[in-house]
C-alpha positions as CSV (number, residue, x, y, z in Angstrom):
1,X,25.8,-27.1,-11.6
2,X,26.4,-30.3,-10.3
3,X,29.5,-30.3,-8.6
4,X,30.0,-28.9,-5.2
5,X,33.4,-27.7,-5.5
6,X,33.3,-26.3,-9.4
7,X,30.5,-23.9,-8.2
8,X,33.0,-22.9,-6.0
9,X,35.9,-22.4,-7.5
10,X,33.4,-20.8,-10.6
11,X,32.2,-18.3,-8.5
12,X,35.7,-17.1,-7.3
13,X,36.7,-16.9,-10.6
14,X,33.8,-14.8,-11.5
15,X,34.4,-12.4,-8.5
16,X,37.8,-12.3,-10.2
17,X,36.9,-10.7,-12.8
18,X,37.0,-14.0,-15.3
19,X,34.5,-13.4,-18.0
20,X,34.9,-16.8,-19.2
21,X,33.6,-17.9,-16.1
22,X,30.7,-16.2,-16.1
23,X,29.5,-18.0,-19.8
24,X,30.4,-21.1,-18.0
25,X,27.7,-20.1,-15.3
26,X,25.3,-18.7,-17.9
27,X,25.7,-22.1,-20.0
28,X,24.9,-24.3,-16.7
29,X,22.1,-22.0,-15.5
30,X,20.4,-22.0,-18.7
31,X,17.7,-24.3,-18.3
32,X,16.5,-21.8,-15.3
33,X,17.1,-19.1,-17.6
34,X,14.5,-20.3,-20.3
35,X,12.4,-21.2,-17.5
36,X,12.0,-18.2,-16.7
37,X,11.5,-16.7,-20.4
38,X,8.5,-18.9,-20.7
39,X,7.3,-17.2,-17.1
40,X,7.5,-14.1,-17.8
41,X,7.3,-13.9,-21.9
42,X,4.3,-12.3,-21.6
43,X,5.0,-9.6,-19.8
44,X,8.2,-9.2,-20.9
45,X,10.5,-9.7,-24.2
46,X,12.3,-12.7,-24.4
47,X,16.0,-10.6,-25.5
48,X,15.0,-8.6,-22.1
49,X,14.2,-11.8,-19.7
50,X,17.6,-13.0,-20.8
51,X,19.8,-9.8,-19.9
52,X,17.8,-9.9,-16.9
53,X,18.6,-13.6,-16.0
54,X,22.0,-12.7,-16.9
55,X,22.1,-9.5,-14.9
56,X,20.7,-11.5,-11.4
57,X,22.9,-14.6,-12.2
58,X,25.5,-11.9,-12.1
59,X,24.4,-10.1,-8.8
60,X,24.0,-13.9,-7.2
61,X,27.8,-15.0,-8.1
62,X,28.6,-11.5,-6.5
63,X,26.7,-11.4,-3.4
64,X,26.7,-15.5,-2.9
65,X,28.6,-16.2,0.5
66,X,28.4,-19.7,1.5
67,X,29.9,-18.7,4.8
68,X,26.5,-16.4,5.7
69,X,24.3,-19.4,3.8
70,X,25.8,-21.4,7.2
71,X,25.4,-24.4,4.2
72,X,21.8,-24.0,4.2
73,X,21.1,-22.1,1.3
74,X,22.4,-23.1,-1.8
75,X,24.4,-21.1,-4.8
76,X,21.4,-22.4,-6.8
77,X,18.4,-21.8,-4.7
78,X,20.2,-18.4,-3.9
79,X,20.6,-17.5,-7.5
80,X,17.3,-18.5,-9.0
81,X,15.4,-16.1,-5.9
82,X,18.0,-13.3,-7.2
83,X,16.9,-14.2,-11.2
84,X,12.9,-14.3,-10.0
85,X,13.2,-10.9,-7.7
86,X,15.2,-9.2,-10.6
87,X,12.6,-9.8,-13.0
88,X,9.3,-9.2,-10.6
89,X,11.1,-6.0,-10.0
90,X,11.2,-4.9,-13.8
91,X,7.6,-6.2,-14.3
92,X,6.6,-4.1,-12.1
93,X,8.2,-1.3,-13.3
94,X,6.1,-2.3,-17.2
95,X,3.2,-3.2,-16.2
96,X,2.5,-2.0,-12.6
97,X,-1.5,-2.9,-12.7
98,X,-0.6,-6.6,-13.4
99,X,-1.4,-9.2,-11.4
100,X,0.7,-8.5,-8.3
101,X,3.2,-11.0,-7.9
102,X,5.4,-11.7,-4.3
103,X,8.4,-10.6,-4.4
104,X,11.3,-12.9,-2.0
105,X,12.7,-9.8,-0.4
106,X,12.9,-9.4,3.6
107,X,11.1,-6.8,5.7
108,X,13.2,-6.5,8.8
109,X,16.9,-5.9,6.8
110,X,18.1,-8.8,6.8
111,X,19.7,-10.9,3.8
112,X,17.9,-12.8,1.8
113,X,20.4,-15.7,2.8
114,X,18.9,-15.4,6.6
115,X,15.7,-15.3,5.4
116,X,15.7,-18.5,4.0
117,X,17.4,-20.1,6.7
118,X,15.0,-18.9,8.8
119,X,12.2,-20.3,7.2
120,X,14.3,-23.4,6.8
121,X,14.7,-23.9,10.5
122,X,11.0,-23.0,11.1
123,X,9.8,-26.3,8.3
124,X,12.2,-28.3,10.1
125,X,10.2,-27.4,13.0
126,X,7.1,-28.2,11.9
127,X,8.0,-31.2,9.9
128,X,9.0,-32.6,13.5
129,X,5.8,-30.9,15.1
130,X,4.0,-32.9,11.9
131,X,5.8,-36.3,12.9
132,X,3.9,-35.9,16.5
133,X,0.5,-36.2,14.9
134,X,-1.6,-39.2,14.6
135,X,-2.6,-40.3,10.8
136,X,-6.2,-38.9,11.7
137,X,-4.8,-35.0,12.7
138,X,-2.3,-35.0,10.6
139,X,-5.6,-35.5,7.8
140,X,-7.6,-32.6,10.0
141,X,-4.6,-30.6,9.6
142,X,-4.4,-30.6,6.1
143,X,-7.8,-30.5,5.0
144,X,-8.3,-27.6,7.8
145,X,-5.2,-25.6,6.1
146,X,-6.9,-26.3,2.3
147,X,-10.4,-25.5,3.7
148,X,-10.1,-23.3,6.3
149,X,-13.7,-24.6,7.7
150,X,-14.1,-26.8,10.8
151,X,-17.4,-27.4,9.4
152,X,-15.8,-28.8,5.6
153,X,-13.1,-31.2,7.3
154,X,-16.3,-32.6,9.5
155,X,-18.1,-33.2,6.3
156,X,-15.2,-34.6,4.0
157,X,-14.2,-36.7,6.9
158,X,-17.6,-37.7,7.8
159,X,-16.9,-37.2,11.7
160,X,-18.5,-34.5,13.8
161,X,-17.3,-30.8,14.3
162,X,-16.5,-31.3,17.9
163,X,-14.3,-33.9,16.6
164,X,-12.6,-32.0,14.4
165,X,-12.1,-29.0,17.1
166,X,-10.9,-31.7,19.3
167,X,-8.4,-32.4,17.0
168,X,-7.1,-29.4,16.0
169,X,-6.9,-28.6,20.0
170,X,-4.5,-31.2,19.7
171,X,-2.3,-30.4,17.1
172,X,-2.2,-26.7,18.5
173,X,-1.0,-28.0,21.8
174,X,1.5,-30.4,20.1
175,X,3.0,-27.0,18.0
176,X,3.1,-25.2,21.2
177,X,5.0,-27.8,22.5
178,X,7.8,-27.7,20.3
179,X,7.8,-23.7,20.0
């Protein structure tokens, strides 16, 4: 959906009751929808990840309040976590010694809508906690977060390891900083 405002008014009409509506929103989300049949096709069947699309697109336009979102969390973003969880959650239920696969649900009770703007506001944080670093720990940082070896970022970076734990003393007390 492009438009601001027809998700808006597209949504009321599909709390409303308007079953028009709701093809409208299944013909715009469709490109999610067959996204998500090539996902999980082989796991599930395609008929199934449909209905199931259908059925979370459904739950999202319910349970969508832009007023809790606090314009943070889009209809969109919103509904395709509702689409994904649906479908993890039948997966599951098929083929339970599968891969596991993470499921975007909260542990603490809240909604799904606070979640993400909590972990909105904590990016924001550390994209500004980022914008403090120097070019050279902003590389440590990275390379330290891929690796997870003082010892590798030394090497790839041909510096020392006191170097690199220098740096990352650095960037700690920088995050500390801003938290």
């Amino acid at each position: 959906m492009a438009d601001l405002g027809e998700t808006k008014e597209l949504l009321q009409k599909i709390k409303g009751g308007e079953e028009n509506a709701m093809n409208r929103l299944l013909c715009a989300y469709s490109p999610m929808i067959e996204a998500r049949v090539a996902e999980y096709s082989g796991i599930l069947e395609e008929d199934d990840i449909r209905q199931l699309c259908a059925i979370g697109l459904f739950e999202a336009a319910q349970s969508y309040s832009e007023e809790r979102s606090r314009g943070k969390v889009t209809f969109g973003l919103y509904a395709k976590l509702c689409v994904r969880n649906r479908l993890i959650s039948e997966a599951r239920k098929i083929a339970p010694a599968a891969e596991p696969v993470e499921e975007d649900i909260t542990t603490d009770g809240s909604s799904m809508e606070e979640d993400i703007i909590r972990r909105s506001d904590l990016a924001e944080t550390l994209d500004k906690a980022r914008r403090r670093l120097t070019p050279y720990e902003d590389r440590v940082l990275r390379l330290y977060l891929s690796t997870g070896s003082y010892n590798e970022v030394a090497r790839l970076l041909s510096v020392s390891r006191k170097s690199v734990d220098n740096a990352l003393s650095r960037i700690r007390a920088k995050f500390r900083d801003l938290l």
